[in-house]
C-alpha positions as CSV (number, residue, x, y, z in Angstrom):
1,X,-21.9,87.0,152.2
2,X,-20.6,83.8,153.8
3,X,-21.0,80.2,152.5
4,X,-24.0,77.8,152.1
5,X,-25.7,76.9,155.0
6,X,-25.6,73.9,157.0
7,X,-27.6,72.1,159.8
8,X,-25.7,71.7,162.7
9,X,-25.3,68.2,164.6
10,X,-27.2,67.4,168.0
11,X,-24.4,66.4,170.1
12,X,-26.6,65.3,173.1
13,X,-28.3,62.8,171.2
14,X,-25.6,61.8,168.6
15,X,-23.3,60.8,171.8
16,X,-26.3,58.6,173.2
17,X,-24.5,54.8,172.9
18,X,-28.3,53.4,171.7
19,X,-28.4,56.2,169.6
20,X,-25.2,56.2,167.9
21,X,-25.6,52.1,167.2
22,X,-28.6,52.6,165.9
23,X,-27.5,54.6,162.9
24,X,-23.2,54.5,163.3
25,X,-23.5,58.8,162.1
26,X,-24.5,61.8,164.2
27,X,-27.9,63.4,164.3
28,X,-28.8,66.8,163.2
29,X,-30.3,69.6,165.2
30,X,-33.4,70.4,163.4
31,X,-34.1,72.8,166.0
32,X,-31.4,74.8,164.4
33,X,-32.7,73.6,160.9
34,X,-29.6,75.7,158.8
35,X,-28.7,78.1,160.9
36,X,-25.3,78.0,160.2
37,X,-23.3,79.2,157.5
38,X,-19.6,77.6,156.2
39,X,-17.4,79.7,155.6
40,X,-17.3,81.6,151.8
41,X,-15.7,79.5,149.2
42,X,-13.5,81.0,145.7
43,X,-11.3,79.4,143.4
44,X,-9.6,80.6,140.9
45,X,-9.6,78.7,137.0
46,X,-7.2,80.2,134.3
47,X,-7.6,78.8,130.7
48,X,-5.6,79.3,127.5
49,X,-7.0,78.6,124.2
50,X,-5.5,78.3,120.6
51,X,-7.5,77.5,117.3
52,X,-6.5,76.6,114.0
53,X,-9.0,76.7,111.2
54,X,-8.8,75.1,108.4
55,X,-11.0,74.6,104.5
56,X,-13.3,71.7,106.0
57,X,-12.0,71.3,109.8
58,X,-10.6,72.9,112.5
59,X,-8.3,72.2,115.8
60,X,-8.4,73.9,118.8
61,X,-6.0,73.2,121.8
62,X,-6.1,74.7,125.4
63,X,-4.8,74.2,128.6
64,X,-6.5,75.1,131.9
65,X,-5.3,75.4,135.4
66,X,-8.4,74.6,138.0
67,X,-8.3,76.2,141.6
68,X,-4.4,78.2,141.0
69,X,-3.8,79.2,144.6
70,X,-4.9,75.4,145.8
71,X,-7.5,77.2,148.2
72,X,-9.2,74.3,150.7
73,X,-13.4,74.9,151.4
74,X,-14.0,74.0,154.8
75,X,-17.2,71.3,155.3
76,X,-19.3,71.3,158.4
77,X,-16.9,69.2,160.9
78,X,-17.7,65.8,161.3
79,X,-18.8,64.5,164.9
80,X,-17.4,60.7,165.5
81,X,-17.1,58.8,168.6
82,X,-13.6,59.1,170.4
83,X,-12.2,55.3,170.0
84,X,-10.3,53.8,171.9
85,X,-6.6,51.9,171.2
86,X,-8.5,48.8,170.2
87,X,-11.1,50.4,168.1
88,X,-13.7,50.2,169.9
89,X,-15.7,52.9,171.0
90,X,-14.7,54.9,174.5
91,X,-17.3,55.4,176.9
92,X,-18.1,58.8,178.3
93,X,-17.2,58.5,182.4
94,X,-18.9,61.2,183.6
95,X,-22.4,60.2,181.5
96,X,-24.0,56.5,182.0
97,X,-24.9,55.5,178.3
98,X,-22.9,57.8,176.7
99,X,-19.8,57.6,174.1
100,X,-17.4,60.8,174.6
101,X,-17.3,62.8,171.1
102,X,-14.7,64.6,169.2
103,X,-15.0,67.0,166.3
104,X,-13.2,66.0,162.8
105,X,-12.0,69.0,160.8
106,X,-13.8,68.5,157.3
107,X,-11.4,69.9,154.1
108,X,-13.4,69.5,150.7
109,X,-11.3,70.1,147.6
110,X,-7.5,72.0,148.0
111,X,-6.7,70.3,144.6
112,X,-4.9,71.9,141.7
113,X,-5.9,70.5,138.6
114,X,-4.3,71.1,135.1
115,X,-5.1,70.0,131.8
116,X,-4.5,69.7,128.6
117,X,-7.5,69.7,125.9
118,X,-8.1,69.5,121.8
119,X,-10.6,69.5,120.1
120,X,-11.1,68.7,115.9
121,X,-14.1,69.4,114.1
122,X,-15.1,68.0,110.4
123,X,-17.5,69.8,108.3
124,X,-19.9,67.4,107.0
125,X,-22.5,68.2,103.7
126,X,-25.4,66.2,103.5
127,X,-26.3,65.8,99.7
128,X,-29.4,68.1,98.6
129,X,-31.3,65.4,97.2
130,X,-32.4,64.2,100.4
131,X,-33.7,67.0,102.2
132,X,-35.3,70.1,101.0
133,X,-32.1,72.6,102.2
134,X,-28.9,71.9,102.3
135,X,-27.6,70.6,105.9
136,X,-24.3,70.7,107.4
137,X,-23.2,69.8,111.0
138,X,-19.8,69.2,112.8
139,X,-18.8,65.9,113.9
140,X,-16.4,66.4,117.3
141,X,-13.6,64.7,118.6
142,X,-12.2,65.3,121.6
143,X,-8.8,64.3,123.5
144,X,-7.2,65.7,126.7
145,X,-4.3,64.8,128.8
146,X,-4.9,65.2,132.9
147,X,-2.1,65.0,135.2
């Protein structure tokens, strides 16, 4: 099966100048209300863990790797007016009242994130006097290092 799906943009109408002005982004098609699909996306995580218990607390430490193979999703491409040297935008000459287009590759993600985590938890007793059974609970702190 292939990725989510997407709405495709209307081109004729997202190049119209009154158009474009109007709103400075394209239009979608919703004629073609998600009718196409991107293409499938997979990462792969890989996570190490190592825990140390102890009478009243415990540590725990792992490190994690996020997206190994640094594999890039492709987005539905971007449609932007063509502009011109000066920055403004170029005018189609074959169309009166019309900006020519262009097509913007869109790349999500492609990043390869380590970590290092630890963890400590404290055993806590709450005194039987004040409730009717005994209650324990850990209290949590956390650190981690991210490149």
């Amino acid at each position: 099966m292939a990725g989510g799906p997407y709405t495709p943009y209307d081109q004729e109408t997202s190049a119209r100048i009154e158009a474009w002005e109007a709103k400075h982004q394209p239009y979608y098609d919703y004629s073609r209300f998600n009718t196409q699909r991107l293409p499938a996306f997979h990462q792969l995580d890989v996570r190490v863990d190592k825990s140390f218990f102890f009478r009243k607390w415990s540590l725990i430490f792992y490190a994690d790797i996020q997206n190994i193979y640094n594999y890039k999703a492709l987005g539905p491409d971007e449609l932007v007016p063509v502009e011109n040297p000066d920055g403004s935008y170029r005018k189609d000459p074959d169309r009166e009242g019309y900006y020519q287009m262009r097509s913007i590759k869109n790349e999500l993600g492609g990043t390869v994130l380590p970590s290092v985590r630890g963890n400590c938890r404290f055993l806590i007793h709450l005194p039987d006097r004040f409730f009717s059974e005994r209650i324990s609970w850990y209290k949590f702190c956390n650190f981690r290092y991210r490149k």
